[in-house]
FIFI-42638 format. One record per residue (C-alpha): residue in one letter; x, y, z. Coordinates in Angstrom, 2 decimals, always signed. Example, Ala and Ser with C-alpha at 12.3 -4.5 7.8 and 13.67 -1.06 7.14 Angstrom:
BEGIN
A, +12.30, -4.50, +7.80 .
S, +13.67, -1.06, +7.14 .
# end
This chain:
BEGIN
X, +91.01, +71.96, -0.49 .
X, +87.68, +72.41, -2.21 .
X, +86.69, +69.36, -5.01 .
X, +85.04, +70.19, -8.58 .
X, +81.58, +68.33, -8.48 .
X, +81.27, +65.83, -11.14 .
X, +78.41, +65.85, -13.52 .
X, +76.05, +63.20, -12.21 .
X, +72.93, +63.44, -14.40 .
X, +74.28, +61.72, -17.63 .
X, +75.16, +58.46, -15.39 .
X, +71.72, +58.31, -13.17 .
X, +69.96, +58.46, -16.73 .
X, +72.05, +55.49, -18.24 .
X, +71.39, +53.64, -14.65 .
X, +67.71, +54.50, -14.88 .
X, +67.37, +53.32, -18.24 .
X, +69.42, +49.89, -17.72 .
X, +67.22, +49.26, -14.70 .
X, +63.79, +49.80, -16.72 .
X, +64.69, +47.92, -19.81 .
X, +66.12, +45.37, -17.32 .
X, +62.09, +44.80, -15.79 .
X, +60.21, +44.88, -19.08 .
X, +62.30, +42.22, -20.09 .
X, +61.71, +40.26, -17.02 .
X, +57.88, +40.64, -17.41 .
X, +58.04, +39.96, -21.03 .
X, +59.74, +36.95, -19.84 .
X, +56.90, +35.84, -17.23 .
X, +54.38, +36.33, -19.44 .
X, +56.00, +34.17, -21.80 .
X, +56.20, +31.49, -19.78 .
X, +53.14, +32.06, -18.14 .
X, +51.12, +31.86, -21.89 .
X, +53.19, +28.35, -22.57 .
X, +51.30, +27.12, -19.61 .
X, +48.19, +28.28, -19.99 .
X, +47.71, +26.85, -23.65 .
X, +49.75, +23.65, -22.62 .
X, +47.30, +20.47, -22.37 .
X, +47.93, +20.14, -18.51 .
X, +46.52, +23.42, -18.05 .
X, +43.87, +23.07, -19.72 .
X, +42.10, +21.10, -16.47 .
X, +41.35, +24.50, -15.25 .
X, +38.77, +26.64, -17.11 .
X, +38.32, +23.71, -19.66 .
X, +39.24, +20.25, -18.10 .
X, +39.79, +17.70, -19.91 .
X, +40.53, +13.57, -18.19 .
X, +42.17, +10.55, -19.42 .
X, +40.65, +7.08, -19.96 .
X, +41.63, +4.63, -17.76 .
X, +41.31, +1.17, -17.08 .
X, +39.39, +0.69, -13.77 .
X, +36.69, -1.22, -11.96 .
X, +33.13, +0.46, -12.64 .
X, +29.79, +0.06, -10.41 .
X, +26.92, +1.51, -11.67 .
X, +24.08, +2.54, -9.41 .
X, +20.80, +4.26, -9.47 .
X, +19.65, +6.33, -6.25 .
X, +16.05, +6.74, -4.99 .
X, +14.45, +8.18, -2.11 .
X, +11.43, +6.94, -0.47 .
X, +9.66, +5.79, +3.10 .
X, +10.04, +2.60, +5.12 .
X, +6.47, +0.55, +4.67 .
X, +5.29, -1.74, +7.14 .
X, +4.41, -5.03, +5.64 .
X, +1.15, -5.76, +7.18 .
X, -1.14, -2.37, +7.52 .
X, -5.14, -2.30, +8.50 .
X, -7.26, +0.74, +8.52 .
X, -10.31, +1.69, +11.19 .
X, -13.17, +2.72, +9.75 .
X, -16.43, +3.77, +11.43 .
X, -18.56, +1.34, +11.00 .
X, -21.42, +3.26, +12.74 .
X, -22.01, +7.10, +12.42 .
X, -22.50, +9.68, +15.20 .
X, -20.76, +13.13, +16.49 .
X, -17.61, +12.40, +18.30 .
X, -17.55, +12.18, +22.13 .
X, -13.74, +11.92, +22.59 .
X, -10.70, +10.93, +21.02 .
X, -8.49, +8.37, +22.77 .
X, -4.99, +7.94, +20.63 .
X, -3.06, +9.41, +18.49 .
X, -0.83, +8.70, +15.24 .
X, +2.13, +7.46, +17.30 .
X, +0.51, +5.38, +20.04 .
X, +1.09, +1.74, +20.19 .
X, -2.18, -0.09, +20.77 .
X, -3.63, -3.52, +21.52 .
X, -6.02, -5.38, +19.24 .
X, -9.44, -4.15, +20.63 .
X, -8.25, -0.59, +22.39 .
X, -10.71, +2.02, +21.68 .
X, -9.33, +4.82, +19.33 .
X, -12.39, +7.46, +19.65 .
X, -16.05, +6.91, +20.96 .
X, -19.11, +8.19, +18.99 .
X, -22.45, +9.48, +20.25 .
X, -26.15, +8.43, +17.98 .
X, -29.17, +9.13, +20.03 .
X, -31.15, +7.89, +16.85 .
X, -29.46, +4.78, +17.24 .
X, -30.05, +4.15, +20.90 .
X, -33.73, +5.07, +20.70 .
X, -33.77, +1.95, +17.93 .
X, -31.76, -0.05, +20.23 .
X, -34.34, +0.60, +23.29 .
X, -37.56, +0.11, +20.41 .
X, -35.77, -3.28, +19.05 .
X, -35.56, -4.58, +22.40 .
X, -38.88, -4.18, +23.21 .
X, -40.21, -5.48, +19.95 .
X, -37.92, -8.49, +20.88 .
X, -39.84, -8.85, +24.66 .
X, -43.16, -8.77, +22.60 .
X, -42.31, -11.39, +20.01 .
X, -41.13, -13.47, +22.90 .
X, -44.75, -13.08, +24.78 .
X, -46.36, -13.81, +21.58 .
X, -44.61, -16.89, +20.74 .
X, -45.45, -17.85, +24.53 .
X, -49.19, -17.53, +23.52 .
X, -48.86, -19.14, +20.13 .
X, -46.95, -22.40, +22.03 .
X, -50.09, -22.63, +24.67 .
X, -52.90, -22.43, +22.18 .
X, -50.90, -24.62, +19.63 .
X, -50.38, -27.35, +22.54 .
X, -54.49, -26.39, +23.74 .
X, -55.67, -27.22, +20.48 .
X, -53.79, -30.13, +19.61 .
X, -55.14, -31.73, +23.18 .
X, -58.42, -30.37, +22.32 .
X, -58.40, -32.22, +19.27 .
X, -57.47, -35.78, +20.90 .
X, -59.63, -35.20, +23.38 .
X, -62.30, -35.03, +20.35 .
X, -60.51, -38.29, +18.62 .
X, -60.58, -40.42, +22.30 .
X, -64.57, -39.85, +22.40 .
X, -64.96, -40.88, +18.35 .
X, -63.16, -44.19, +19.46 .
X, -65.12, -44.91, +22.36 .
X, -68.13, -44.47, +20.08 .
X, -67.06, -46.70, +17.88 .
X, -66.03, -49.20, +19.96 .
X, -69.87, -48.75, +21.46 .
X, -71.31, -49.06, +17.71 .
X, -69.27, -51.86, +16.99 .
X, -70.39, -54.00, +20.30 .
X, -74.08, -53.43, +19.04 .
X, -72.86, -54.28, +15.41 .
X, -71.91, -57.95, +17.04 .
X, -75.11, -58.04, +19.30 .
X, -77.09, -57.36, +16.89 .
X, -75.52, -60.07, +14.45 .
X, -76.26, -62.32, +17.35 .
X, -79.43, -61.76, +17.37 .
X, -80.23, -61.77, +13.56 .
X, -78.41, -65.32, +14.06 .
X, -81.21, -66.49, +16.49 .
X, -84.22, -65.01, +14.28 .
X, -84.68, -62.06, +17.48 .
X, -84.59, -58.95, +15.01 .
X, -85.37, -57.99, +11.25 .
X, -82.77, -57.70, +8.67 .
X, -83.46, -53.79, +9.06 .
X, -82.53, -53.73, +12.72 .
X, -79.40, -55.23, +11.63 .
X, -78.88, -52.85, +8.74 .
X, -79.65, -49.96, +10.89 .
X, -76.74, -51.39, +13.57 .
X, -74.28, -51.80, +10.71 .
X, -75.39, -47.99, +9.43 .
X, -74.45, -46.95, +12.56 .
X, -70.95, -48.09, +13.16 .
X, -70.40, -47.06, +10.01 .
X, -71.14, -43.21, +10.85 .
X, -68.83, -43.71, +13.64 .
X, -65.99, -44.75, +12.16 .
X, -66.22, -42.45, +9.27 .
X, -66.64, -39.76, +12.19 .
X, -62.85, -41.43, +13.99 .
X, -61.68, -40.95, +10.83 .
X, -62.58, -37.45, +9.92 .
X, -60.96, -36.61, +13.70 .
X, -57.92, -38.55, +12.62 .
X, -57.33, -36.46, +9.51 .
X, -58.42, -33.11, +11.34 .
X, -55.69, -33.55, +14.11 .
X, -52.92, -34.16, +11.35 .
X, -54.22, -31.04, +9.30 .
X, -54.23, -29.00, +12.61 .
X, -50.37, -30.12, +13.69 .
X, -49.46, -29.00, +10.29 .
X, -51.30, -25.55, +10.51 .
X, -49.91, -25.40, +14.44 .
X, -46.21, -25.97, +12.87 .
X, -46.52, -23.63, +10.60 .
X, -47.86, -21.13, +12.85 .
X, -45.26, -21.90, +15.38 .
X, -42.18, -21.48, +12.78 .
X, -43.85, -18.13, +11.93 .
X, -43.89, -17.11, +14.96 .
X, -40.15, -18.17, +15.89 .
X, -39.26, -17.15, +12.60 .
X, -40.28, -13.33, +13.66 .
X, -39.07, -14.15, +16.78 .
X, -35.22, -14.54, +15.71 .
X, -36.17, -11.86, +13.25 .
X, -36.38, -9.69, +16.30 .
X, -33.31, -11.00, +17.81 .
X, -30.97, -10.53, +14.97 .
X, -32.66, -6.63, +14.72 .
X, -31.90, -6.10, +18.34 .
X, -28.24, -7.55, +17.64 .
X, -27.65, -5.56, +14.94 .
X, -28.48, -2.67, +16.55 .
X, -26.34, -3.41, +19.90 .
X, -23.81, -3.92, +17.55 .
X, -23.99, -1.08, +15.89 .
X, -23.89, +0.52, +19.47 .
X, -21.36, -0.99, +20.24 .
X, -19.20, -0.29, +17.41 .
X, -19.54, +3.46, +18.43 .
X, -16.36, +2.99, +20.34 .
X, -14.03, +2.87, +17.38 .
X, -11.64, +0.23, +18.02 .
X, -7.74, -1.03, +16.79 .
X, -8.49, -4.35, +14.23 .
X, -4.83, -5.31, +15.33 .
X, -2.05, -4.73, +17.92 .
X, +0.35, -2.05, +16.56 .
X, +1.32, +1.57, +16.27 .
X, -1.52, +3.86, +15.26 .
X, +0.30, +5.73, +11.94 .
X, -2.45, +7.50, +10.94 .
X, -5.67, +9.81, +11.84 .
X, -7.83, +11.35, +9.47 .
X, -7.95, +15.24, +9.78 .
X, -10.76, +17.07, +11.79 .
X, -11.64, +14.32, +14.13 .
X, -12.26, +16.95, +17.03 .
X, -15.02, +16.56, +19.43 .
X, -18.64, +17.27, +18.24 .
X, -17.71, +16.47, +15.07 .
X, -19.84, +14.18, +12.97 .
X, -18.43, +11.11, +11.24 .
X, -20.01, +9.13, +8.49 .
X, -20.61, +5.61, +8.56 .
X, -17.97, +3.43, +6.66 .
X, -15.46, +6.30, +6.99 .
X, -12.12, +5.62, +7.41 .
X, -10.27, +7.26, +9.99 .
X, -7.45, +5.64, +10.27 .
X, -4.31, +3.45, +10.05 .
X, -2.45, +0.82, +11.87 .
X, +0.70, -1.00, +11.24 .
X, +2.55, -3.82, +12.09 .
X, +5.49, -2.96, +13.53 .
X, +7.34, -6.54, +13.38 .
X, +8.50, -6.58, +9.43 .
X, +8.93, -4.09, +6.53 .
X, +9.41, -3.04, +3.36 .
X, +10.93, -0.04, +1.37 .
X, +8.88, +2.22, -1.11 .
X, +11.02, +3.86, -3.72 .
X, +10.83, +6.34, -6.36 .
X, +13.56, +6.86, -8.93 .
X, +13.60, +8.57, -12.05 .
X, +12.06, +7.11, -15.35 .
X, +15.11, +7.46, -17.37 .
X, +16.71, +4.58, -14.56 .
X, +13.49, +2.53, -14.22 .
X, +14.48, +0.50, -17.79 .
X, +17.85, -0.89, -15.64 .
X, +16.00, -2.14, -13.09 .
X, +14.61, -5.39, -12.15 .
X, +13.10, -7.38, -9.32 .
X, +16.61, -9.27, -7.64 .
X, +19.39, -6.17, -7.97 .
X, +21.10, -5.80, -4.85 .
X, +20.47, -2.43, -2.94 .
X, +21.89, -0.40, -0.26 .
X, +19.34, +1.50, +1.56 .
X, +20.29, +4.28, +4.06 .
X, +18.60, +5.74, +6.82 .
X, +20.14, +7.83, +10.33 .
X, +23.72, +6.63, +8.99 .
X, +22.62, +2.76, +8.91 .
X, +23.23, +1.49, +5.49 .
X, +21.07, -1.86, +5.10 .
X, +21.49, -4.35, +2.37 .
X, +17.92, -5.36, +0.74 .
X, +16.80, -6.38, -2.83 .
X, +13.93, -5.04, -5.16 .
X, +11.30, -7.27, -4.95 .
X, +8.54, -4.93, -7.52 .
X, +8.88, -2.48, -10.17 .
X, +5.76, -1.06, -10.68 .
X, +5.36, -0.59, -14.78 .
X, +3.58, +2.88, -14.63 .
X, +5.28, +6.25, -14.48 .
X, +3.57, +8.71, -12.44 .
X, +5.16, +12.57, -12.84 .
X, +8.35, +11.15, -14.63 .
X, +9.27, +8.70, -11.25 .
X, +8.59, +4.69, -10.86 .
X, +7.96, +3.50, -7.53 .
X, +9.82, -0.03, -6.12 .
X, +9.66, -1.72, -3.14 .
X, +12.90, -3.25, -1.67 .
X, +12.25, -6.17, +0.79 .
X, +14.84, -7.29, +3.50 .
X, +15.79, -10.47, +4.54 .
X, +17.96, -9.69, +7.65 .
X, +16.59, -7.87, +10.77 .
X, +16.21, -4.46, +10.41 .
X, +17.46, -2.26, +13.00 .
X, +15.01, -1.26, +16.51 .
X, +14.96, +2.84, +15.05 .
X, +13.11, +1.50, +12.11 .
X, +9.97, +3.31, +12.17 .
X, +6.92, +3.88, +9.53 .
X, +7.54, +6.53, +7.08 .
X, +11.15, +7.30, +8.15 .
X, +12.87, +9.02, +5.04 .
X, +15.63, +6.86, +3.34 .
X, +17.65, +6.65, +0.25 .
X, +18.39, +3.73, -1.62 .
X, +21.37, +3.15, -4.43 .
X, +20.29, +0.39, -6.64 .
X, +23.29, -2.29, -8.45 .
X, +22.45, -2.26, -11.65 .
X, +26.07, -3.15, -12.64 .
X, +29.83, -4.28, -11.99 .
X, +32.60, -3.86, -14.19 .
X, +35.56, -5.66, -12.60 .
X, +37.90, -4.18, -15.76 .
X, +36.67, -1.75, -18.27 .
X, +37.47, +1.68, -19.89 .
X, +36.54, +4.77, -17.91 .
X, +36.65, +8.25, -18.15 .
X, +35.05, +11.44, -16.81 .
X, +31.41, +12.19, -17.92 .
X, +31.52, +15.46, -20.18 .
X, +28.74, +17.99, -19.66 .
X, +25.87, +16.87, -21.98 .
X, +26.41, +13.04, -21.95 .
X, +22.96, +12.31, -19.85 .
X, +22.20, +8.88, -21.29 .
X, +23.80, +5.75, -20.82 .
X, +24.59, +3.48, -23.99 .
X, +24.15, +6.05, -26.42 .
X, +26.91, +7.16, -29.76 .
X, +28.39, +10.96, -28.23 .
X, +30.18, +13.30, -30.40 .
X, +33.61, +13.93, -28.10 .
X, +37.01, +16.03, -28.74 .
X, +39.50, +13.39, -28.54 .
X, +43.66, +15.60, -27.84 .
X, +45.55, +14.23, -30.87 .
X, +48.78, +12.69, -30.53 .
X, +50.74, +16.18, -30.86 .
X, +48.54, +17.49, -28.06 .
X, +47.92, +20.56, -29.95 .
X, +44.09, +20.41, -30.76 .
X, +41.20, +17.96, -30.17 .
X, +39.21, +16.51, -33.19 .
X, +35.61, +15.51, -33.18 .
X, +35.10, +11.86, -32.64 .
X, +32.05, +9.56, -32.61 .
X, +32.28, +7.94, -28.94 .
X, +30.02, +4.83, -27.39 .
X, +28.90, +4.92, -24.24 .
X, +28.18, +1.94, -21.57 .
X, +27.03, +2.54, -18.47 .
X, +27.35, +5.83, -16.43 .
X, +28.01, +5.54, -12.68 .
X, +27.66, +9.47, -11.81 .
X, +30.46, +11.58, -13.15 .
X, +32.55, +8.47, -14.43 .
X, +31.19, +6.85, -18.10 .
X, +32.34, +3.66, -19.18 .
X, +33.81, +3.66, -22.77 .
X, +32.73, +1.15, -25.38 .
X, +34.32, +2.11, -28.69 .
X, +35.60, +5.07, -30.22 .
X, +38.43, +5.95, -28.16 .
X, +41.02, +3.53, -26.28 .
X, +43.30, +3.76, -22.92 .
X, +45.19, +7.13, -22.44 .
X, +43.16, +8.87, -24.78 .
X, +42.09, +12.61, -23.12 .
X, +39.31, +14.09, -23.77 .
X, +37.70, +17.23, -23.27 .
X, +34.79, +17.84, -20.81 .
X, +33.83, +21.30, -21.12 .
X, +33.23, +22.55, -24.94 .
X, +32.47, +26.26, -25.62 .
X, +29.25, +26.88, -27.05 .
X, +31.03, +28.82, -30.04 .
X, +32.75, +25.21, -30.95 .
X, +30.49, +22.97, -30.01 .
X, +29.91, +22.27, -34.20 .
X, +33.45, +22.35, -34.78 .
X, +35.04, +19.37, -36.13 .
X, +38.31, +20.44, -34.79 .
X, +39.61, +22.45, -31.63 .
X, +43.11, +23.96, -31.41 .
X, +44.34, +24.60, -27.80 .
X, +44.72, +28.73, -28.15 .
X, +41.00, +28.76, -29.13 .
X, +39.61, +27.70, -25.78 .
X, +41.05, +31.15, -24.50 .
X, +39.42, +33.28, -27.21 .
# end
């Protein structure tokens, strides 16, 4: 009825034993496999990537960022000084030619208004009195020329009497002389009148110009002046949107004259100010095609200047349109601008490794050899570079891979086997 109990132990520890050797040999397996992948070339795209060149279309660009510029711009400038009164617009508000942007305040200058005014009233009364004596003296005069010519007319009648008379043996040769003494004294008297009424029109023209003279003198002071009055209201030179205000233009505040305080623009055509590196400045050129992007809109313009300074490692461009631009467009709305430099319809590209910066420059690359067991150092040319994609000039050809991350430890090496990336 009762069994004998086998001896177990020897049979669990053969079953253990099977079972363990059994999993290290599955994990030696996995890693096996796992370490053929790792330091195969396809894997290689992970830590250390490495791409192919192809044969594919290439367009190279250059971005910028910049403002849109209105075309036609004026500033306002006081062109009279005082404290301000008020302040009537600001940066922002459309305006008409003419619309008062602030009003100034210059007691000094009124009180010279009120004084040139008043100098201009007395000029005028003067030149009233220099007209009536002028006119008075020159009457004066031919009053004094009339009464020489009757009394020579008078001399002249005994002249011929007293011819008459010498005729018919009446008088002495003296009488006669005396009569002709006579009407000489006369006439040399009409004569002396004559000449004194031209000399006095000449010295009553001259005194007359001086006096208009300081009489539009007067009235070119007093229209300065109410000019300059006037021109305390601070008005818009042109119909527009005010862009622009110079700072601290509160009221009570005093303002220079000739200062500008600010800027108008045209809001009917513009322009696009760009600034792009130096480094992409020498592949650009008034003509290139660009695509400039603002709220989402993407508008098609051309560079129409390169300006040939550098200012902080950046060149500024402007980009002109010839299409409408959109109704959002504003002044100094932020936008970014790619720039055609180039198209490539069929070339050789590849990735851009990490340190190739410069277009059209000889690279040192590590080129996989045929056995796809290490890359060798290899002199490379460079074309173009359109952000992470390089076209390929010489040095390598189609299907060739590369690698794009090198170790610092290798960088000098002239050779690169696959197991040493993972050292």
């Amino acid at each position: 009825m009762f069994e004998i109990p086998k001896d177990r132990s020897r049979l669990n520890k053969i079953s253990w034993f099977l079972f363990a050797a059994g999993g290290i040999a599955s994990i030696f397996i996995l890693i096996t496999l796992a370490s053929r992948q790792a330091f195969s070339s396809d894997n290689v795209n992970s830590d250390f990537p490495i791409a192919s060149v192809i044969n594919s279309p290439l367009n190279v660009t250059v971005s910028g960022y910049g403002k849109f510029v209105p075309k036609t711009q004026r500033g306002i400038n006081a062109l009279s000084g005082g404290h301000i009164v008020e302040v009537f617009k600001k940066p922002g508000n459309l305006v008409d030619k003419g619309e008062i942007i602030l009003s100034l305040n210059n007691p000094k200058l009124l009180r010279l208004l009120e004084t040139s005014e008043l100098a201009l009233l007395e000029e005028l009364a003067n030149q009233q009195r220099v007209k009536a004596e002028s006119a008075q003296a020159l009457e004066d005069q031919r009053g004094k020329i009339r009464l020489a010519k009757v009394r020579l007319a008078l001399a002249d009648a005994e002249l011929v009497a007293h011819k008459k008379l010498k005729e018919n043996q009446v008088i002495s040769t003296l009488d006669l002389h005396k009569a002709q003494v006579a009407w000489e004294q006369e006439d040399a008297m009409l004569q002396m009148e004559l000449s004194r009424f031209q000399t006095l029109k000449k010295t009553r023209k001259a005194t007359d110009d001086s006096t208009r003279y300081r009489m539009e003198k007067a009235v070119k002071q007093q229209e300065l002046l109410a000019s300059e009055v006037e021109q305390l209201n601070v008005r818009a030179s042109m119909a527009g949107m005010l862009t622009e205000l110079a700072d601290e233009l509160e009221i009570g505040r005093h303002v220079e004259e000739g200062r500008a305080v600010g800027m108008i623009a045209d809001l009917s055509a513009y322009y696009a100010r760009i600034n792009i590196t130096a480094a992409d400045a020498e592949y650009v050129s008034p003509g290139l095609l660009t695509q400039v992007q603002f709220k989402g809109v993407e508008i098609i313009g051309e560079v129409s200047r390169v300006d040939p300074t550098v200012n902080n490692g950046s060149v500024e461009l402007d980009i002109s349109f010839s299409a409408n631009l959109p109704a959002a467009v504003r002044p100094n709305i932020d936008v970014t601008a790619k720039i055609n430099i180039a198209e490539h319809r069929n070339t050789l590209v590849v990735a851009r490794p990490v340190g190739v910066v410069r277009a059209h420059r000889e690279y040192p690359l590590f080129v996989l050899d045929k056995s796809s067991s290490q890359f060798q150092r290899r002199n490379v040319t460079i074309g173009d570079i359109a952000g992470d994609k390089m076209q390929i000039l010489g040095g390598i050809f189609q299907g060739d891979k590369i690698l794009l991350k090198v170790p610092k430890h290798l960088v000098n090496s002239s050779e690169i086997m696959l197991a040493d990336l993972y050292e």
